[in-house]
N, C-alpha and C positions, 0 to 999 in steps of 0.2 A: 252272675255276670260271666258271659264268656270271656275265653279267652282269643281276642282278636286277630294278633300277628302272630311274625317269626322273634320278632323282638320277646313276647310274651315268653315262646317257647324256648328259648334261650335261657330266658331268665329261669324260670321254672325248673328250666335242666340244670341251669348252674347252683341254685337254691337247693334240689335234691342229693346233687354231688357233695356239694361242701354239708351241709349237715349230715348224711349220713357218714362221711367221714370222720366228720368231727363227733359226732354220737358213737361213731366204731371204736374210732382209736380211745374215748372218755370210757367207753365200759371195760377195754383192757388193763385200761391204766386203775380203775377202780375209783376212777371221780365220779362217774356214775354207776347206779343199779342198771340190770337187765332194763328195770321199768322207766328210770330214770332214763336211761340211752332210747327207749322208744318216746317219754314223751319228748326228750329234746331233740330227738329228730323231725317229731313234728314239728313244734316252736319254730326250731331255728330254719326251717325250712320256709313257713310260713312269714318269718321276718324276713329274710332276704327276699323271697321272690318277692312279697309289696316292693320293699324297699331297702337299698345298702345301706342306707345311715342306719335302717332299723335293726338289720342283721350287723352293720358294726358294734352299736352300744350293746347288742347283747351277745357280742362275742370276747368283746373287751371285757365286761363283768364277766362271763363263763371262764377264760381265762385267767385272769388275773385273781378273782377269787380264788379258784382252783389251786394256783400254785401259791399262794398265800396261807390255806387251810394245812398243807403241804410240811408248812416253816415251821420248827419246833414243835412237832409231835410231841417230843416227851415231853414235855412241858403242861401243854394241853390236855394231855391223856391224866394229869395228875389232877389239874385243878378247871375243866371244862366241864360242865354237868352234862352237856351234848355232844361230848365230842365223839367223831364215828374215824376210825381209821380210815386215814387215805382221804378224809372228808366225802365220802359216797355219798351222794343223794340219790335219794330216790323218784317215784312221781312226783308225790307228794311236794315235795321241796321244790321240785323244779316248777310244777304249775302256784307253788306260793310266789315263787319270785318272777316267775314269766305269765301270769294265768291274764290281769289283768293289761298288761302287758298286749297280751296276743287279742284280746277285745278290743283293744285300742286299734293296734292294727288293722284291724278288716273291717273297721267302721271306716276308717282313714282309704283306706282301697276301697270300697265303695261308692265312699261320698265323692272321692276322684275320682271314680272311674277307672284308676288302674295309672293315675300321672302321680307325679312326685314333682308335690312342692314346698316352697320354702315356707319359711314362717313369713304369715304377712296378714296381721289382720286386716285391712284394708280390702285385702280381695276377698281374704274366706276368715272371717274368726273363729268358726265351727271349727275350720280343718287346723288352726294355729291353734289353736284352746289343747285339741287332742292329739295333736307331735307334741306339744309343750308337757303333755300328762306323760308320753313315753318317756322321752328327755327325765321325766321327774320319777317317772318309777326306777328306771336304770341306775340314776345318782343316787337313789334311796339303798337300792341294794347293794350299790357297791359300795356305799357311803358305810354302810350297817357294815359288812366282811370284812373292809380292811380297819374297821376302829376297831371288830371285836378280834380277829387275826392278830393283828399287832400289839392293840392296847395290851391283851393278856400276857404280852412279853416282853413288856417295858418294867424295865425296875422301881415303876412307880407304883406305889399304893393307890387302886384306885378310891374313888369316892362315889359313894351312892347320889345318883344327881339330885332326888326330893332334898337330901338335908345334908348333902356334904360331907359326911361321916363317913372316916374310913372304913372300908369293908374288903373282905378277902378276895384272890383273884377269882373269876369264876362267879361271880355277883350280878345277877339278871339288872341290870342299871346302873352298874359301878362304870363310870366313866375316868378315862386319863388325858391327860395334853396330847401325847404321843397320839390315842385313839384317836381325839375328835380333830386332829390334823390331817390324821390319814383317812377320816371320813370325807375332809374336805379337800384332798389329793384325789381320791376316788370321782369323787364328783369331776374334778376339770378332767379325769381321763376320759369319761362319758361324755363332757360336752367336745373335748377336742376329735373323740372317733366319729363322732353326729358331725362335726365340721370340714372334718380332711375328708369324708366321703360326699360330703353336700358342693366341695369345691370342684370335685372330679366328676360327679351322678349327676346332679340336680339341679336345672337350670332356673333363677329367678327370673319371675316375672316383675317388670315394674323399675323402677328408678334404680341409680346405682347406691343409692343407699343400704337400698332393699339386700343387698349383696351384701354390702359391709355389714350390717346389722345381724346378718346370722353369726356372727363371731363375736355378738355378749350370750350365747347360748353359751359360751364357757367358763365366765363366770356365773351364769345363772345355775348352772348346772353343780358349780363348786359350790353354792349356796344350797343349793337342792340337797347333794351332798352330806354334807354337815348340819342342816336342818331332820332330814329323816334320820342319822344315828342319832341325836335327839328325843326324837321323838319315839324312836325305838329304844329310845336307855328307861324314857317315860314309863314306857308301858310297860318294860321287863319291868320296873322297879314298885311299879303297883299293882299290876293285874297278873305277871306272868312270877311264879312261888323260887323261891331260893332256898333251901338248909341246907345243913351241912349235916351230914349223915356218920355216926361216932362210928361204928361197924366198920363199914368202908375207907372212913376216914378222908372223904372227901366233897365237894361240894352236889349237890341233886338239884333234878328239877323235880322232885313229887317228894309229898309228904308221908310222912311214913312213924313207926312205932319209936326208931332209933334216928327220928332225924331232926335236929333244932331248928327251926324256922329263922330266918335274917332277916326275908324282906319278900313281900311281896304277897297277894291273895291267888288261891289257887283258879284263876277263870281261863285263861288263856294261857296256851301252851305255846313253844317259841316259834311253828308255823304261821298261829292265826296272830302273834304281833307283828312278823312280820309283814302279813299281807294287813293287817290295818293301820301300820307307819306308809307303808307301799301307798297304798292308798291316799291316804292324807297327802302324802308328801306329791302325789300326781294333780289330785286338785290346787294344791297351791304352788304348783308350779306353771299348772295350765294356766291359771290366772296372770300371774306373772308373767306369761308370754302374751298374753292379751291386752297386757298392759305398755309392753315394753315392745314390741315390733307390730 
């Protein structure tokens, strides 16, 4: 699809600036790799020129995870099985948590033609089913960073969600109050950046309900939230491996000669849980918007 006007190129030009910005100044700062800083410059490029709600929720999680990952270093470096200094990611990481994400996108600029609109199954279900998927990927990821950020520095003993049993920090499923709070904080900041930009960018078609109605995107989104670390505690805690390793003296994610198993089968490593919490938690929240606007 070409690009038609001066509006287009505008847009385009302002989608270029601010992501390569923010891809510059992230690879100085060491929240991103070299590779990292190239794929999120495409990302975030390709979210804002569709759309500003799109490039807010995924600027709100890049941020805000970011400086979360940041919070008690020592702490993390002692009892986190993945924890990377500085929280660097790399492609990898970034296309886990933006990859389907960015599908969603260009299907959505397509199927519109290049407009931005609201949720409204009435007019288009197709195009509301898949804003409702982004909505639901964004709450997932930020939902997962600030329960696993925080939880791990709450004075509480978490508990493995399958059976409730205490287990040490650092526990691929170990869930606390303080996490699954901050999972569902996380969520209403995604739906409030999708809304303060939908009230300024995006003009509804159709009744004035239609308007009021994009503002249960923020508790859906709070729910979204709180449902993907969920369902990401799910999978760390069965498919994705935990020991603790006697050598080291601290928790691992691979199994090894010196290392005691706690919880969990070796299939999935903590990239591919989170792209299939990401996932689920998009589908069910597409639905949810199908349902509800």
């Amino acid at each position: 699809m070409a690009i038609s006007n001066s509006m287009d190129f505008l847009q385009l030009f302002i989608a270029v600036f601010i992501a390569f910005s923010i891809a510059f100044r992230a690879h100085r700062k060491k929240s991103l790799s070299t590779s990292g800083a190239i794929a999120g410059f495409f990302v975030m490029a390709l979210h804002i020129f569709v759309g500003y709600r799109f490039g807010a929720m995924l600027l709100a999680f890049f941020y805000s995870s970011s400086t979360l990952t940041k919070v008690g270093e020592d702490i993390k470096r002692i009892v986190d099985p993945e924890f990377k200094e500085g929280g660097q990611r790399n492609w990898i990481q970034v296309l886990a948590n933006s990859g389907i994400a960015s599908v969603l996108v260009v299907a959505i600029w397509v199927l519109t033609e290049g407009k931005d609109k609201c949720l409204n199954s009435e007019e288009s279900p197709l195009i509301t089913a898949l804003i409702g998927a982004v909505i639901g990927h964004y709450s997932c990821c930020n939902g997962d960073t600030w329960s696993s950020e925080l939880g791990i520095l709450s004075d509480e003993k978490p508990r493995l969600i399958t059976n409730f049993k205490f287990v040490k920090k650092g526990t691929n499923g170990g869930v606390t109050k303080r996490g699954l709070l901050a999972a569902a904080a996380a969520g209403s900041v995604i739906g409030l950046s999708f809304v303060l930009l939908g009230i300024s960018a995006t003009r509804c078609e159709g009744k004035g309900s239609t308007v009021l109605k994009q503002l249960l995107v923020i508790p859906i989104a709070t729910l979204a939230g709180l449902c993907g670390s969920v369902i990401d505690s799910l999978l760390g805690a069965t498919l994705q491996f935990t020991g603790f390793c006697s050598i080291r003296g601290k928790m691992v994610g691979k199994p090894g000669p010196t290392v005691r198993r706690i919880s969990g089968a070796n299939i999935l490593d903590n990239n591919a849980v989170n792209f299939v919490s990401i996932l689920l938690t998009s589908f069910f929240t597409s639905i949810a918007c199908l349902y509800i606007f």
